[in-house]
C-alpha positions in Angstrom: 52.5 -6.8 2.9 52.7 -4.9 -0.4 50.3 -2.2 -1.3 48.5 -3.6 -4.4 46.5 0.3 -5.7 45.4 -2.1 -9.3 44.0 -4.9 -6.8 42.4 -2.5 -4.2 41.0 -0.4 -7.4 39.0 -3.7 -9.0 37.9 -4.1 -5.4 36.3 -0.8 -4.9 34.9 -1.4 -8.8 33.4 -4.8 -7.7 32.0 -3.2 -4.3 30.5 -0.1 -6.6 28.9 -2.4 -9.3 27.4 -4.8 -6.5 25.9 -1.8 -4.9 24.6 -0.5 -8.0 22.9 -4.2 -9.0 21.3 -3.9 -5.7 19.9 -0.6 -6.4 18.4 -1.9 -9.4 16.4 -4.4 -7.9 15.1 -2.5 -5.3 14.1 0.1 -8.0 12.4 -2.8 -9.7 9.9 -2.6 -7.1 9.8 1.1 -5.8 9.7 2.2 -1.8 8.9 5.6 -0.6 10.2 6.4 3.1 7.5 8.9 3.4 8.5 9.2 6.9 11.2 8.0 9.4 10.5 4.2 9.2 7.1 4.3 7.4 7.7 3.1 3.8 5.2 2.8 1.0 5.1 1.0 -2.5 2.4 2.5 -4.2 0.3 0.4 -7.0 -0.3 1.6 -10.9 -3.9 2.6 -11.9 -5.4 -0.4 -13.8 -8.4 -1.8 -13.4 -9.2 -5.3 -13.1 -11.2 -5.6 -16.5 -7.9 -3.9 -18.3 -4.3 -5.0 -18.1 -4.3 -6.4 -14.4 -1.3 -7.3 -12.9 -2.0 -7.3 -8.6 -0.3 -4.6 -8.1 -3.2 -1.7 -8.0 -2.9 -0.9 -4.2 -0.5 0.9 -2.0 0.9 -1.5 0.4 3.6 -1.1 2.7 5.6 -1.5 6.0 6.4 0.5 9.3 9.3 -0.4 11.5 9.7 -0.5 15.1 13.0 -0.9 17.2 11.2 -4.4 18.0 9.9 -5.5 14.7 7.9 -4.6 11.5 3.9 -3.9 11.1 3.0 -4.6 6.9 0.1 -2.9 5.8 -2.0 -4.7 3.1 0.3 -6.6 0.8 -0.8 -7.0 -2.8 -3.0 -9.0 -5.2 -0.7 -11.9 -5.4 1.6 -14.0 -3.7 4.2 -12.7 -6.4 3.6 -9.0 -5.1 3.9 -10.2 -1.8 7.0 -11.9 -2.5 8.5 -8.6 -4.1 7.5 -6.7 -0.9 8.8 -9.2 1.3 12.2 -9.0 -0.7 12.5 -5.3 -0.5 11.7 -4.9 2.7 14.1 -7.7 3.5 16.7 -5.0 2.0 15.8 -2.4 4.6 15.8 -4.5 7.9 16.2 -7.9 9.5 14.4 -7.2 12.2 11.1 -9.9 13.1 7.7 -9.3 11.1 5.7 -9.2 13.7 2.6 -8.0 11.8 0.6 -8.2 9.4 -2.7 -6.3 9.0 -5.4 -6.1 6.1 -7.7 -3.0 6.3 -10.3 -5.0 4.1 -11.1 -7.9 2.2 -10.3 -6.4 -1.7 -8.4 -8.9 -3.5 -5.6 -6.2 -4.1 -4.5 -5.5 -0.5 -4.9 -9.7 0.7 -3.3 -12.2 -1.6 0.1 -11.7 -0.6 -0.6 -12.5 2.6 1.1 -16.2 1.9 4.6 -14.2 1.2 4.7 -14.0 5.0 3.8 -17.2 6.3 7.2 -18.2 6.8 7.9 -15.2 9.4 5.3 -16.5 11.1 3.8 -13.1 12.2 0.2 -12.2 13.8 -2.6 -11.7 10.8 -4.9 -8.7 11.7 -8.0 -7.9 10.1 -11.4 -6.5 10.9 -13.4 -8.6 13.1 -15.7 -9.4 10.2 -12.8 -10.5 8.1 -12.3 -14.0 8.3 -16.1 -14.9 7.4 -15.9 -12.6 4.4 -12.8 -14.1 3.3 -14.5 -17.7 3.6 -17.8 -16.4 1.9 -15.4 -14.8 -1.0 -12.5 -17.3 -1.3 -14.0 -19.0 -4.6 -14.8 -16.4 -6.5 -11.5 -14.1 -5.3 -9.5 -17.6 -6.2 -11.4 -18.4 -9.8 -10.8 -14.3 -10.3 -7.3 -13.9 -9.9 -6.6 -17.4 -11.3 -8.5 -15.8 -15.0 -6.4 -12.7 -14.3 -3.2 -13.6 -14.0 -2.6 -16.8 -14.6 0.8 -18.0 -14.0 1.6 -14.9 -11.7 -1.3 -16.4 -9.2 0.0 -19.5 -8.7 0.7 -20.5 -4.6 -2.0 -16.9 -3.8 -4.0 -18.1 -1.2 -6.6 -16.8 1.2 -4.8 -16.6 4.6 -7.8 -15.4 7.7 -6.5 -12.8 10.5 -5.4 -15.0 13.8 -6.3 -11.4 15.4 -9.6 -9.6 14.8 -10.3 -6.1 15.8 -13.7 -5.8 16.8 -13.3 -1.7 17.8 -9.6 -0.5 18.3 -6.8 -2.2 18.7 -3.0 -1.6 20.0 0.5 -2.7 18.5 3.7 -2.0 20.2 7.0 -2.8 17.7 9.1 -0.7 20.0 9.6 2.6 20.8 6.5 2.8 18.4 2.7 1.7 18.6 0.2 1.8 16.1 -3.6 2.9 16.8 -6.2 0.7 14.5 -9.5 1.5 14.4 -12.5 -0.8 13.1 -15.1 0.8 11.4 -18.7 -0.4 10.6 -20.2 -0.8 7.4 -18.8 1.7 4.3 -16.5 1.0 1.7 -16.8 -2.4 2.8 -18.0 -4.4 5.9 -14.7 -4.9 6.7 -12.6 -1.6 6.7 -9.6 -1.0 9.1 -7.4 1.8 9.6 -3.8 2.4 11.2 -2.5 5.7 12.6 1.3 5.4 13.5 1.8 7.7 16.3 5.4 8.1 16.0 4.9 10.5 12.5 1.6 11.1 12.6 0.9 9.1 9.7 -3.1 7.4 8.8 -3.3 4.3 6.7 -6.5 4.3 5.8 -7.0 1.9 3.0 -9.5 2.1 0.6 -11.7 4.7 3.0 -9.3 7.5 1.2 -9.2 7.0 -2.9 -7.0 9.8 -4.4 -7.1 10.2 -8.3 -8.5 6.4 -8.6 -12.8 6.8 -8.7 -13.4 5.5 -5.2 -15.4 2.1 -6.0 -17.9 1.0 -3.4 -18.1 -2.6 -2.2 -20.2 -1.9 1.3 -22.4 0.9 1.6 -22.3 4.6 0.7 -24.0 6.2 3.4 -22.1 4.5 5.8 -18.9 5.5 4.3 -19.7 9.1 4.2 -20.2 8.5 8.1 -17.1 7.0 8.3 -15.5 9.9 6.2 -17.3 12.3 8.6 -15.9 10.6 11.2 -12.3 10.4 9.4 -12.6 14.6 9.1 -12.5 14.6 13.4 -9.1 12.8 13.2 -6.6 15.4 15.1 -2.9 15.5 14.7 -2.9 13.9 11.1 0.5 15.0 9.8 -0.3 12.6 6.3 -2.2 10.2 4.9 -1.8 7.0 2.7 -4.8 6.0 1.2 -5.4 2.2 -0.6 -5.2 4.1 -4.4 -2.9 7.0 -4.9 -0.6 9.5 -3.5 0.3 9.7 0.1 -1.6 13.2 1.1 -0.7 16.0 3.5 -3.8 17.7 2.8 -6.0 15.0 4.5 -9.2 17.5 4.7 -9.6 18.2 1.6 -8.6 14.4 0.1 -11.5 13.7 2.0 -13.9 16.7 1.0 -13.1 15.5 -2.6 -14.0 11.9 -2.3 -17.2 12.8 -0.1 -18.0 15.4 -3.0 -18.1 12.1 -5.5 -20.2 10.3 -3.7 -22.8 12.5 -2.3 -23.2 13.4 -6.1 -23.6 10.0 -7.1 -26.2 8.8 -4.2 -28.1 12.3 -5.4 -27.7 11.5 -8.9 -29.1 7.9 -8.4 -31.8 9.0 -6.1 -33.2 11.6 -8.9 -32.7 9.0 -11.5 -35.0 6.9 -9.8 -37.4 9.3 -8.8 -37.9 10.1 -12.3 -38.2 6.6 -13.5 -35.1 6.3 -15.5 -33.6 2.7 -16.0 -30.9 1.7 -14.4 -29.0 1.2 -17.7 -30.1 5.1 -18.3 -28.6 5.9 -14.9 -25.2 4.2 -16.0 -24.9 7.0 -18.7 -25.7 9.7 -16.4 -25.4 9.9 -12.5 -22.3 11.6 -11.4 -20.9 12.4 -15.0 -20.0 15.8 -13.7 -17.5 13.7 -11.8 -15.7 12.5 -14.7 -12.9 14.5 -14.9 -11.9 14.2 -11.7 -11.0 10.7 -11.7 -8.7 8.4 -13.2 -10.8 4.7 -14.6 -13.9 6.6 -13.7 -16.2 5.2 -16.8 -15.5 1.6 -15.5 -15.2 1.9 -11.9 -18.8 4.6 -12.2 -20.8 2.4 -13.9 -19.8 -0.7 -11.3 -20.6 1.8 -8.2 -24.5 2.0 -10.2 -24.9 -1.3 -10.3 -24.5 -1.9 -7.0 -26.4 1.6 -5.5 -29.3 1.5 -8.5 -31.4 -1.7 -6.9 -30.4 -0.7 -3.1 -31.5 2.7 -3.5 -34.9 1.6 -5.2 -35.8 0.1 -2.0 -35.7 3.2 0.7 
């Protein structure tokens, strides 16, 4: 055989460009390995009223010598899809799992992407029946929102529900989740990877986002409370922004928020101020503290204003 260096040369140019086209579409929908085998796509700051495009929550995978745990997986069965396809980059290995830590429409509708792996769903025991109670509106919402990119999202129910803690083994690695009762919704999950130490804790933990509430607020400072016992927490992803190493004080911040704007409300009230009076007011000391917080505020009044007028 003759050495052929021009044929070997637009081999290895071929090889490079291939590579590089990979890259490329794995850039086109970013991963951080925030850890060994814990990777995270995190989602843009938009709000649902305002440029919308199901891709507003971080949502992600964690793999095991057996298989793969995903965490949340977008607004849409296109997100999904994207996920599925990058993670399909990094391993072949079985999805074994995956788990929703609530019912938002952000962290459930790429559920479908999935159904072909045929892996376990896991949700909060309450889960499936808010999913059925919700399943109109969530559908009719993201079909006005995104239109074409919605089409084949569906509502797909946990086949396992965790009614207080739960364990996953995907090899060599198991994963603590922990139910917890009513707070940012009725239906909040969290997952703590042993293996590096790292929480999930959905949308318990908002960082730079304005936290919105969906459940209630006292029982989410509990669970916050209740999140500042956690020991051994090397880092923390939370369901809006930046994974945190500083778990402690993500919390203190976000528990800051909204024990000003549960004061704020009660005051309001007490002094006979309208809830449309309220809007412009309670917590606005917040303000810059918080990314989308005049929107995402004024929705978290709403929804306190006529609970709070009935203690």
């Amino acid at each position: 055989m003759h050495f052929k260096p021009a044929y070997y040369y637009k081999l290895l140019v071929s090889l490079v460009f291939l590579l590089a086209a990979a890259s490329v579409v794995a850039a086109d929908f970013s991963l951080e390995q925030v850890a060994n085998g814990v990777y995270v796509h995190y989602g843009v700051h938009e709000d649902l009223d305002d440029g919308y495009h199901g891709d507003i929550s971080n949502i992600g995978f964690i793999i095991g010598s057996k298989g793969v745990a995903v965490i949340d997986s977008g607004g849409s069965l296109k997100t999904g899809q994207r996920l599925r396809a990058a993670l399909r980059e990094i391993t072949a290995l079985p999805i074994l799992y995956v788990i929703n830590t609530h019912i938002h429409p952000d962290h459930i509708f790429g559920n479908a992407a999935f159904l072909a792996d045929q892996p376990q769903f896991i949700g909060h025991e309450k889960l499936a029946n808010a999913m059925e109670l919700r399943k109109p509106a969530y559908l009719k919402q993201g079909q006005q929102l995104l239109h074409d990119d919605f089409v084949g999202s569906d509502i797909i129910k946990p086949t396992v529900s965790v009614a207080q803690s739960l364990v996953l083994d995907l090899g060599q690695r198991k994963l603590l989740l922990q139910a917890y009762p009513n707070a940012h919704t009725n239906t909040d999950l969290t997952v703590f990877d042993e293996t590096s130490a790292t929480l999930w804790t959905g949308d318990l933990l908002f960082i730079e986002r304005t936290p919105s509430l969906d459940g209630d607020i006292k029982g989410w400072l509990k669970a916050l409370d209740q999140l500042q016992q956690l020991k051994n927490i090397k880092q923390a992803v939370p369901g809006h922004g930046p994974v945190t190493r500083d778990f402690s004080s993500a919390l203190n911040h976000e528990a800051r928020y909204l024990n000003l704007l549960l004061e704020d409300i009660r005051a309001a009230i007490k002094q006979g101020k309208t809830m449309e009076q309220t809007m412009d007011s309670a917590a606005q000391a917040e303000s810059g503290n918080w990314q989308l917080f005049n929107a995402v505020n004024r929705r978290n009044i709403n929804l306190l204003y006529p609970a709070l007028e009935w203690e």
